[in-house]
Structure formats: C-alpha cells, structure tokens
C-alpha positions in Angstrom: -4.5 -4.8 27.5 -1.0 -3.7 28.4 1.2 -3.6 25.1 4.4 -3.9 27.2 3.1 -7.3 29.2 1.9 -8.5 25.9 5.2 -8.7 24.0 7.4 -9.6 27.0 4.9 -12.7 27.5 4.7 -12.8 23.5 6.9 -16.3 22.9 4.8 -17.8 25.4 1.6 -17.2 23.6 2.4 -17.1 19.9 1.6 -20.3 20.3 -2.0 -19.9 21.2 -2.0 -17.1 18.2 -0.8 -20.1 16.0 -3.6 -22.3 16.7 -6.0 -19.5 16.6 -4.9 -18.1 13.4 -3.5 -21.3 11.8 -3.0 -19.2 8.1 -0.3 -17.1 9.7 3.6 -18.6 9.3 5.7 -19.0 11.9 7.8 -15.6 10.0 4.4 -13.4 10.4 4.5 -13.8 14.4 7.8 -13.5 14.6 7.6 -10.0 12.7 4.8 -9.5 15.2 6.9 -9.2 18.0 3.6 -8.9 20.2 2.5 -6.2 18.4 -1.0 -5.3 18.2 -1.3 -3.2 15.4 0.9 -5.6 13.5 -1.1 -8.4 13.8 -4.4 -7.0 13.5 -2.5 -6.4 9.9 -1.8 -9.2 9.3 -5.0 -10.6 10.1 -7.0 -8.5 8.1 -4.5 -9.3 5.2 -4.2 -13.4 5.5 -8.3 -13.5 6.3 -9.8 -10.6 4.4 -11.2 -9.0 7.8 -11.8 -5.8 8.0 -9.7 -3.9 10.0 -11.9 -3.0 13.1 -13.1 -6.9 13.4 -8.7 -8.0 12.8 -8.6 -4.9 15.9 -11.2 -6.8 17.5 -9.8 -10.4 17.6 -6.4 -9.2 18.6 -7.6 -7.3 21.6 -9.4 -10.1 22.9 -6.8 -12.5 22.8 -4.6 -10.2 24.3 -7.1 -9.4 26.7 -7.1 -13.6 27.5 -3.5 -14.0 27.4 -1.9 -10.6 29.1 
C-alpha cells in the first residue's frame, strides 16, 4: 500500500470506505484524509475492533483501492 497514492486518490474512494464502514459520518473520513492509522482508529472506536483486525481492514481496502 502506498500512503501517498492512497490519500491523493482518497475523495475517490471514501466513498467505497462509506459503504463499507456505513457507522462512520461523512466528518470521520473527512478527518481521515486517507490516513491509515487514522482510520484504523476510527474503526476500532465506532466497531469495537481491536486494533490489529481495524489495521487489518484498512490495509486491505487500501490494498483494493490504491
């Protein structure tokens, strides 16, 4: 996953994130900015994940969307 990719292209996919992770407003991924670490937070938070599985999610979305 390249960071940098991921939040230039990150208006184009916070959509996807939005139907993936429908409990998240539109504020949280604007906050996001395409940030990783940021949104596995916000995951874990909103979904009561653990970190490492919020980590995990995020990275392969990314991973699908970079």
């Amino acid at each position: 996953m390249n960071k940098d990719i991921v939040a230039g292209k990150w208006k184009q996919i916070v959509g996807k994130a939005k139907v993936l992770w429908g409990d998240l407003t539109d504020d949280d991924l604007e906050k996001v900015e395409g940030n990783a670490d940021k949104l596995a937070g916000l995951i874990q938070e909103k979904y009561g994940k653990t970190l490492e599985e919020a980590k995990k999610e995020v990275k392969h979305f990314f991973d699908q969307n970079s």
